[in-house]
N, CA, C and O atoms as CSV, one atom per row, in Angstrom:
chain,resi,resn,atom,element,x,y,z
A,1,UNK,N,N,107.455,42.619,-31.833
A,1,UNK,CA,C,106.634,41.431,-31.757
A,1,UNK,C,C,105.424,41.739,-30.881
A,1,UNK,O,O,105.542,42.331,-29.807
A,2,UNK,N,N,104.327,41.346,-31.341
A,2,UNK,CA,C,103.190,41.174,-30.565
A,2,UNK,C,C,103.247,40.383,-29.619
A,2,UNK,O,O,103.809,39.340,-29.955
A,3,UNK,N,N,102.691,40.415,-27.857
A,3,UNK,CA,C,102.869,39.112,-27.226
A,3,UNK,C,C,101.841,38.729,-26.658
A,3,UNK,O,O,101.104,39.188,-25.786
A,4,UNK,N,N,101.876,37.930,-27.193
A,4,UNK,CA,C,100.538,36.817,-26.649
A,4,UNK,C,C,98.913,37.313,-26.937
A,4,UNK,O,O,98.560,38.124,-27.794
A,5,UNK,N,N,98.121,36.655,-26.063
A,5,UNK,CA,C,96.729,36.887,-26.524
A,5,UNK,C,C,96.342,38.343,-26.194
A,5,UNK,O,O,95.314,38.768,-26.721
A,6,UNK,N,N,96.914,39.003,-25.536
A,6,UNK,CA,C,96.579,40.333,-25.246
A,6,UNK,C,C,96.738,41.154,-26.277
A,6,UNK,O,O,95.987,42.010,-26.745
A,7,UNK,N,N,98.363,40.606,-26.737
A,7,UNK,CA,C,98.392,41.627,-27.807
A,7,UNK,C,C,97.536,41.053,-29.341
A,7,UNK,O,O,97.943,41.562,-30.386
A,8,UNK,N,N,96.805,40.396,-29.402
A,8,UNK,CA,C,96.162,39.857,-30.408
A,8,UNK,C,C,95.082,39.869,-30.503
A,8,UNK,O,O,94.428,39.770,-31.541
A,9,UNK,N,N,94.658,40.010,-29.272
A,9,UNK,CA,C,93.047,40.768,-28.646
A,9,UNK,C,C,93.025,42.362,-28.811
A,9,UNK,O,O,92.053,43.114,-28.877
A,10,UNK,N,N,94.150,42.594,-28.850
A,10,UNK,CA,C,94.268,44.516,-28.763
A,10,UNK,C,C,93.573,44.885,-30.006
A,10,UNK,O,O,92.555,45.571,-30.091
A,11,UNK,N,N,94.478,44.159,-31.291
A,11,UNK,CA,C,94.303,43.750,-32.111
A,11,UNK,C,C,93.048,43.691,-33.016
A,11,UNK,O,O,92.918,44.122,-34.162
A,12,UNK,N,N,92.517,43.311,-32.544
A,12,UNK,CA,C,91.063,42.365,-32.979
A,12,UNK,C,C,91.485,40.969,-34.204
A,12,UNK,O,O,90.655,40.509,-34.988
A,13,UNK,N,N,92.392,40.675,-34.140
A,13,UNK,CA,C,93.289,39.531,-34.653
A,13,UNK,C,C,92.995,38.440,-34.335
A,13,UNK,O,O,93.137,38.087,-33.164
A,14,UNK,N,N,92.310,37.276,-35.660
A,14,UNK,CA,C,92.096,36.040,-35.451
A,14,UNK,C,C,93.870,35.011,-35.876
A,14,UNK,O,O,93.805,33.802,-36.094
A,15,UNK,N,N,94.654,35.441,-35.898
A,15,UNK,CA,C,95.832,34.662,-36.128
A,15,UNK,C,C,96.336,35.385,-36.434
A,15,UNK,O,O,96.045,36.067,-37.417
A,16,UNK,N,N,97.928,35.633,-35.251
A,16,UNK,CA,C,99.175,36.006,-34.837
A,16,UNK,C,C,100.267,35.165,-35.168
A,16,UNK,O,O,100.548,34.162,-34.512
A,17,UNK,N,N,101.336,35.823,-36.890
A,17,UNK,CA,C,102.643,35.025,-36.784
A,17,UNK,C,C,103.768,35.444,-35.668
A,17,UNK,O,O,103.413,36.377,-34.949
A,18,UNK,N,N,104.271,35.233,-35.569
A,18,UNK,CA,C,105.466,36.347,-34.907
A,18,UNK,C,C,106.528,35.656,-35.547
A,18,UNK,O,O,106.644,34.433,-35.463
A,19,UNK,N,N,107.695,36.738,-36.498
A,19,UNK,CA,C,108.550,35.938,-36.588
A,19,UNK,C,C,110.126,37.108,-36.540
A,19,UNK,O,O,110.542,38.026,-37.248
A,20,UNK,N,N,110.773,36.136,-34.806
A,20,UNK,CA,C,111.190,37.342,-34.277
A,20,UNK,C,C,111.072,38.468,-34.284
A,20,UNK,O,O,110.963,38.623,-35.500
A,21,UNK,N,N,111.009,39.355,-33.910
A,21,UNK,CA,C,110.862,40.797,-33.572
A,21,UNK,C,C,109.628,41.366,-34.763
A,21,UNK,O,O,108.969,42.333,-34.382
A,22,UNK,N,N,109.366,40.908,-35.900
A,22,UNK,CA,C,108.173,40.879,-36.458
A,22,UNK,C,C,106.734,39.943,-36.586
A,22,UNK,O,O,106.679,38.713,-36.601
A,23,UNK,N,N,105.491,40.994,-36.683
A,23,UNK,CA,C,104.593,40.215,-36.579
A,23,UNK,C,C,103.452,39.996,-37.696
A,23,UNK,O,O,103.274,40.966,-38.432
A,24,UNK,N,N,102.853,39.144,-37.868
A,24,UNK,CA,C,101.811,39.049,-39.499
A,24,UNK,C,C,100.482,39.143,-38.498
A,24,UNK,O,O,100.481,38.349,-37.556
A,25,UNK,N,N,99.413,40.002,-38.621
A,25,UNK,CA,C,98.092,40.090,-37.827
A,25,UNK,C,C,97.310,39.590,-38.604
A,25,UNK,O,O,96.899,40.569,-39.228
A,26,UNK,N,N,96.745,38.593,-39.055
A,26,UNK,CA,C,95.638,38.272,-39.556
A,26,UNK,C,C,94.116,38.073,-39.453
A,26,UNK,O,O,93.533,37.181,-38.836
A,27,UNK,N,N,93.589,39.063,-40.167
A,27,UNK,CA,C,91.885,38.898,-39.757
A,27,UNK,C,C,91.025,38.483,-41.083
A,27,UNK,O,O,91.131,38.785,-42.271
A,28,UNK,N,N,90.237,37.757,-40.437
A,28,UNK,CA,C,89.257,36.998,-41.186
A,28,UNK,C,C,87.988,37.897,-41.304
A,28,UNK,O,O,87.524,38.804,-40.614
A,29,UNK,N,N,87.643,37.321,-42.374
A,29,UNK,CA,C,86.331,37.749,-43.323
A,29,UNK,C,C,85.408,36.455,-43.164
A,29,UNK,O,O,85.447,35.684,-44.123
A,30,UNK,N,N,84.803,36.197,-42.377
A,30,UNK,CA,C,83.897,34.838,-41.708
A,30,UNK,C,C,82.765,34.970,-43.229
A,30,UNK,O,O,82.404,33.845,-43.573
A,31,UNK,N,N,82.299,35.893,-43.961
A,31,UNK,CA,C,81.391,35.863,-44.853
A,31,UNK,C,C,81.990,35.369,-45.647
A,31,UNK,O,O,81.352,34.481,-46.214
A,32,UNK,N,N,83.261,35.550,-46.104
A,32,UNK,CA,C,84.080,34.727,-47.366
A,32,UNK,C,C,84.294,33.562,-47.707
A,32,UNK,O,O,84.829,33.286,-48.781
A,33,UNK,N,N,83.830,32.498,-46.663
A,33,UNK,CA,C,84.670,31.285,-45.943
A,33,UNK,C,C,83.952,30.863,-46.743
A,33,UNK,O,O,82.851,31.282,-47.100
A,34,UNK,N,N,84.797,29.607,-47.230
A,34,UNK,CA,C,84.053,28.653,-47.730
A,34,UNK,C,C,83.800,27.263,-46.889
A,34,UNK,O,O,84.695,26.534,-46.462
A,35,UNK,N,N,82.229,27.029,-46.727
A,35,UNK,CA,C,82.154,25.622,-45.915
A,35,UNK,C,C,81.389,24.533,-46.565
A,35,UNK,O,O,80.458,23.905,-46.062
A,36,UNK,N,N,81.798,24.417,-47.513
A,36,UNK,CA,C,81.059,23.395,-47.855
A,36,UNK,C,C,82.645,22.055,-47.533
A,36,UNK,O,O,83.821,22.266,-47.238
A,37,UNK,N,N,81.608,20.336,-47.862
A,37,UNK,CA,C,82.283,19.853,-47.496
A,37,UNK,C,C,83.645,19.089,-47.781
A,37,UNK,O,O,84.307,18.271,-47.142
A,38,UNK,N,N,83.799,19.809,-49.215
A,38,UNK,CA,C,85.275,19.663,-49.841
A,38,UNK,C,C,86.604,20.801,-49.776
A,38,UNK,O,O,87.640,20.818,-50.441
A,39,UNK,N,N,86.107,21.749,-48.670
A,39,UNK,CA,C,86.351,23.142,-48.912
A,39,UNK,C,C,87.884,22.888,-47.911
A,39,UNK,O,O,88.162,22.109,-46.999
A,40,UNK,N,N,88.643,23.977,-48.625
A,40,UNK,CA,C,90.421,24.254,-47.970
A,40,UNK,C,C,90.060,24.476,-46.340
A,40,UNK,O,O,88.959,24.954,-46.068
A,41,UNK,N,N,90.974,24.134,-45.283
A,41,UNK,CA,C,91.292,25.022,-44.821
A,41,UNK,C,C,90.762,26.091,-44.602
A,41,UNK,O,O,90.578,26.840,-45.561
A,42,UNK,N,N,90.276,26.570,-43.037
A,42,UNK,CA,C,89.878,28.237,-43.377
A,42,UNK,C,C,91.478,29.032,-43.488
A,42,UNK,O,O,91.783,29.753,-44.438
A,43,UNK,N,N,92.505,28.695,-42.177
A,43,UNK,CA,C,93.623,28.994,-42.633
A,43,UNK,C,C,93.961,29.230,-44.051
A,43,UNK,O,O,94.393,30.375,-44.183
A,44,UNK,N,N,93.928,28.637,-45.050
A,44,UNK,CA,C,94.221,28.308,-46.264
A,44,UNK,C,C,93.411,28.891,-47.388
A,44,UNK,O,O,93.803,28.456,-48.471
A,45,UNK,N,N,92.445,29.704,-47.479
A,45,UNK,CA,C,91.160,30.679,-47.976
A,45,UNK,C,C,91.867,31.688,-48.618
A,45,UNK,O,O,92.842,32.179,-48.049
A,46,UNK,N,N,91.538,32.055,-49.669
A,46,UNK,CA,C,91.913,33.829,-49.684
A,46,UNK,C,C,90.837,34.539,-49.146
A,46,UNK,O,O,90.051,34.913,-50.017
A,47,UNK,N,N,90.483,34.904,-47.807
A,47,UNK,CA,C,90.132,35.295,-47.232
A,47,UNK,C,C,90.003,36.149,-45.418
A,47,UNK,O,O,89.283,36.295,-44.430
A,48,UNK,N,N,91.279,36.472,-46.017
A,48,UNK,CA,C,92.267,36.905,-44.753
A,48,UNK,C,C,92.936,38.465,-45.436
A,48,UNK,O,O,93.573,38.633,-46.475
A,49,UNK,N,N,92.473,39.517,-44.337
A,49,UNK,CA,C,93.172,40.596,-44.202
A,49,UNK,C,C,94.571,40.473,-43.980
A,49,UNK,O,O,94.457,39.369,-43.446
A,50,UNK,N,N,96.003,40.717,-43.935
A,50,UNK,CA,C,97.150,40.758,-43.484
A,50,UNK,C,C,97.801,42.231,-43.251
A,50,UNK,O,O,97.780,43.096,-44.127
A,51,UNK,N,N,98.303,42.387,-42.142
A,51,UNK,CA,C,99.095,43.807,-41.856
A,51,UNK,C,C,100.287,43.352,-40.983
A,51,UNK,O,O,100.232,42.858,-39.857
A,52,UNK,N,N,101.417,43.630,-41.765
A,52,UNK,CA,C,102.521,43.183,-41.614
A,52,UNK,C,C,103.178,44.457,-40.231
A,52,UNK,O,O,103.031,45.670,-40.376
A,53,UNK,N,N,103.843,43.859,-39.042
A,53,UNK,CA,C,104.327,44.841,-38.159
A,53,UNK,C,C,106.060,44.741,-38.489
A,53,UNK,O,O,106.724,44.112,-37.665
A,54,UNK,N,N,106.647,45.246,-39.468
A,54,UNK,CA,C,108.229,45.431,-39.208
A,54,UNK,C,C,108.886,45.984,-38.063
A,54,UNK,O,O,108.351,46.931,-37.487
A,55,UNK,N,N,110.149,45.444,-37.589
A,55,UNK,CA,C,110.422,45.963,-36.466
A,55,UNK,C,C,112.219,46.207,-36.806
A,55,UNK,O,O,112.973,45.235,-36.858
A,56,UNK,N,N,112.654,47.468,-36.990
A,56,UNK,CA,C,114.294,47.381,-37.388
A,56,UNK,C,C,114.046,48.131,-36.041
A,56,UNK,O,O,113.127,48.844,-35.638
A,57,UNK,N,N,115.496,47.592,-35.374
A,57,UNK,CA,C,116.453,48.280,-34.416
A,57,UNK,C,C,116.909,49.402,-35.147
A,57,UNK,O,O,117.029,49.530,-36.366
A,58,UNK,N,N,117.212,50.410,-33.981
A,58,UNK,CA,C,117.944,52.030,-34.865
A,58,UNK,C,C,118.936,51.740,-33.179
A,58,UNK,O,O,118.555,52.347,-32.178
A,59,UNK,N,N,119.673,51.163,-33.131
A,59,UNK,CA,C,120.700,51.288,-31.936
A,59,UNK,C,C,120.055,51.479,-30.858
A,59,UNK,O,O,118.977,50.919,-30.657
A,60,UNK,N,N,120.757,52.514,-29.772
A,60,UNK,CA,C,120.437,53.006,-28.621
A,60,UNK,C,C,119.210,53.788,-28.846
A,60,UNK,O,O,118.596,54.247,-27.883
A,61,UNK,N,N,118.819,53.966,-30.046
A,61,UNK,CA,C,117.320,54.826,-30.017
A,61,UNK,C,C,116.317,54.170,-30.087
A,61,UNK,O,O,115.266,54.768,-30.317
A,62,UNK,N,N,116.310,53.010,-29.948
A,62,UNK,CA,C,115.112,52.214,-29.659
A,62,UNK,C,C,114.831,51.663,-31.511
A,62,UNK,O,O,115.718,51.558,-32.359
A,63,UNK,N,N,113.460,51.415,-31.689
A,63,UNK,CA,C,113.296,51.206,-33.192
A,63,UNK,C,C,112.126,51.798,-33.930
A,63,UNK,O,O,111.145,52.428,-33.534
A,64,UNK,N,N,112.423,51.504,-34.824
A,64,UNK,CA,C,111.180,52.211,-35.640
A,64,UNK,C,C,110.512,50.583,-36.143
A,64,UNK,O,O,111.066,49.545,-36.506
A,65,UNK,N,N,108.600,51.103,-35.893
A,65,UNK,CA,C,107.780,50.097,-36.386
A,65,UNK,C,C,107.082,49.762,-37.707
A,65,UNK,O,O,106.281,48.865,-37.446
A,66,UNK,N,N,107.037,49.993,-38.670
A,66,UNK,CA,C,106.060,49.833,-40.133
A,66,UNK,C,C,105.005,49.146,-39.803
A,66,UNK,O,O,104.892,48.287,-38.928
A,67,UNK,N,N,104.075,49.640,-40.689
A,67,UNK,CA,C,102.664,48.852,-40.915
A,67,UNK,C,C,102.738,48.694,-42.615
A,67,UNK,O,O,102.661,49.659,-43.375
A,68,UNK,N,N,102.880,47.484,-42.988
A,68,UNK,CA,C,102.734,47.283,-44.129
A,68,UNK,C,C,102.015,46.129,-44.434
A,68,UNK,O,O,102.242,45.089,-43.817
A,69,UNK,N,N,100.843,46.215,-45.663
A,69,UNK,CA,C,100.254,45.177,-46.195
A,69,UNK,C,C,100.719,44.094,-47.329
A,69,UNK,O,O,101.857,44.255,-47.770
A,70,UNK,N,N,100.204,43.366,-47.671
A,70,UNK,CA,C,100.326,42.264,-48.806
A,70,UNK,C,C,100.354,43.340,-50.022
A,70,UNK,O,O,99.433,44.156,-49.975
A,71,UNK,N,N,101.401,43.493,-51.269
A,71,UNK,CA,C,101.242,44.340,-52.397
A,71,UNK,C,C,100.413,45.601,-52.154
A,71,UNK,O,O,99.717,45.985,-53.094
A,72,UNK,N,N,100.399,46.304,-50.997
A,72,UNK,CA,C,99.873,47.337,-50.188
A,72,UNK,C,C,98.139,47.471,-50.431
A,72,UNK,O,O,97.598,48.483,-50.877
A,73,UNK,N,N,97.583,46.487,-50.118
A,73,UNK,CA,C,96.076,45.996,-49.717
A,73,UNK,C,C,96.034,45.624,-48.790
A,73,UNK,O,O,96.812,44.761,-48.385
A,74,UNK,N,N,94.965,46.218,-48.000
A,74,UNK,CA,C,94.417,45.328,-47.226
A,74,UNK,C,C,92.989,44.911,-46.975
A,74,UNK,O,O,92.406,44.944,-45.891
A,75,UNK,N,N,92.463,44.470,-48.265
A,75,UNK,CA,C,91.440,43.797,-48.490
A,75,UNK,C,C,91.634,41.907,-48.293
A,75,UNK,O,O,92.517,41.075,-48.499
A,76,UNK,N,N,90.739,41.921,-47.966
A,76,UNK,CA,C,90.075,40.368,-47.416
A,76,UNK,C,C,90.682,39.368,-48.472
A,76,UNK,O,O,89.973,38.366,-48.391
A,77,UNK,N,N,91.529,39.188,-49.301
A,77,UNK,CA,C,91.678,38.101,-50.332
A,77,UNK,C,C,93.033,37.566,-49.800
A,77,UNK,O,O,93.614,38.640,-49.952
A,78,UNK,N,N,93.694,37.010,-49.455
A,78,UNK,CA,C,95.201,36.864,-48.873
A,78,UNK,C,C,94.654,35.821,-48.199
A,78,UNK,O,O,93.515,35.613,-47.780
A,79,UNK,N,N,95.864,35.079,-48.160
A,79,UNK,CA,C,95.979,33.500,-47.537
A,79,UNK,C,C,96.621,33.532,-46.294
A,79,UNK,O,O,97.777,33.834,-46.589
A,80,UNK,N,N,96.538,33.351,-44.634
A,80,UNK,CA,C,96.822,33.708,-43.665
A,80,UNK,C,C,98.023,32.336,-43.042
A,80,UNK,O,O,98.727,32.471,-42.042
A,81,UNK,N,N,97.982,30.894,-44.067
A,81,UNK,CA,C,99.498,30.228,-44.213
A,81,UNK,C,C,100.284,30.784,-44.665
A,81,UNK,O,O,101.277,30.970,-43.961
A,82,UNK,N,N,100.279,31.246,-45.807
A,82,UNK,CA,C,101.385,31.905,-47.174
A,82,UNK,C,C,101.866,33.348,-46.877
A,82,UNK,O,O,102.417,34.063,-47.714
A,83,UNK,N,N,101.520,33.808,-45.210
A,83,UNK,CA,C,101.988,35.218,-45.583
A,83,UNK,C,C,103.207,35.573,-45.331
A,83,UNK,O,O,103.587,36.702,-45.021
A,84,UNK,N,N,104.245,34.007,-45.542
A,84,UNK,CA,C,105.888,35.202,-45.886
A,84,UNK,C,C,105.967,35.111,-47.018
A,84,UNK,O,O,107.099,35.453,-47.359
A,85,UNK,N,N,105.006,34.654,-48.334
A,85,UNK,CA,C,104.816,34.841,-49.939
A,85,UNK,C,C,104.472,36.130,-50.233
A,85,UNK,O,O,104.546,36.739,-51.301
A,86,UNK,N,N,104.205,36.365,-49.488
A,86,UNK,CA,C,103.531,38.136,-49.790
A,86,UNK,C,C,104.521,39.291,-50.128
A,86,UNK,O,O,105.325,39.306,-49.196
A,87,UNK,N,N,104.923,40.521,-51.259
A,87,UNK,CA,C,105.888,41.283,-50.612
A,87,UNK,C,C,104.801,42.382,-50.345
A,87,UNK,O,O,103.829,42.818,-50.962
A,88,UNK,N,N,105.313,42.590,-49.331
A,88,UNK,CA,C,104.999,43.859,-48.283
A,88,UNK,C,C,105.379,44.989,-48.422
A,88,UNK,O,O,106.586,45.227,-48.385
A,89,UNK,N,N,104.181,46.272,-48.677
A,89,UNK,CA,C,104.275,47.799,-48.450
A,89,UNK,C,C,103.121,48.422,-48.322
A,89,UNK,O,O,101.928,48.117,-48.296
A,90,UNK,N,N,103.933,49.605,-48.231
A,90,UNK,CA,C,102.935,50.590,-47.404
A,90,UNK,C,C,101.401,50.196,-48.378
A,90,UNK,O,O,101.176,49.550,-49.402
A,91,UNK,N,N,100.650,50.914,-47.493
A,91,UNK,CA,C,98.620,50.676,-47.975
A,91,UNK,C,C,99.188,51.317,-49.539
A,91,UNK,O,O,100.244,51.737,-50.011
A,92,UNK,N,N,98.416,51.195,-49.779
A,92,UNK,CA,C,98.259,51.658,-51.747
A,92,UNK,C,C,96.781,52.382,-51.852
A,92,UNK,O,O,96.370,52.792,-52.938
């Protein structure tokens, strides 16, 4: 798990899931956004990078971490609510 704003600042991460021991990093594409005045949600945009942090325990040896993306992209189109809809792997 990532913790807190430090680790989300390390990052360069505009929205941190954490869900237990894993984390969803999400970064925005501010050119993508849509603002006009009927427009979603920026949350809610396909316009969000996602890089998924897996975290399995391996026992007394501590754990191993993954970096995995949305259908292994990590281009700007992804929705930064919906990302336990996503399945996740390695970059492509």
């Amino acid at each position: 798990m990532i913790y807190g704003a430090e680790g989300a600042s390390a990052l360069n991460a505009d929205i941190v899931f954490n869900v237990g021991a894993d984390s969803y990093v999400c970064k925005l594409d501010p050119t993508k956004v849509d603002r006009s005045p009927n427009a979603l949600p920026v949350d809610e945009q396909p316009v969000w990078a996602i890089t998924f942090y897996q975290t399995t325990p391996m026992g007394d040896n501590g754990s191993k971490l993954k970096t995995l993306y949305p259908q292994g992209s990590n281009a700007y189109n992804f929705v930064a609510n919906k990302f336990a809809d996503y399945n996740y792997q390695f970059r492509l």
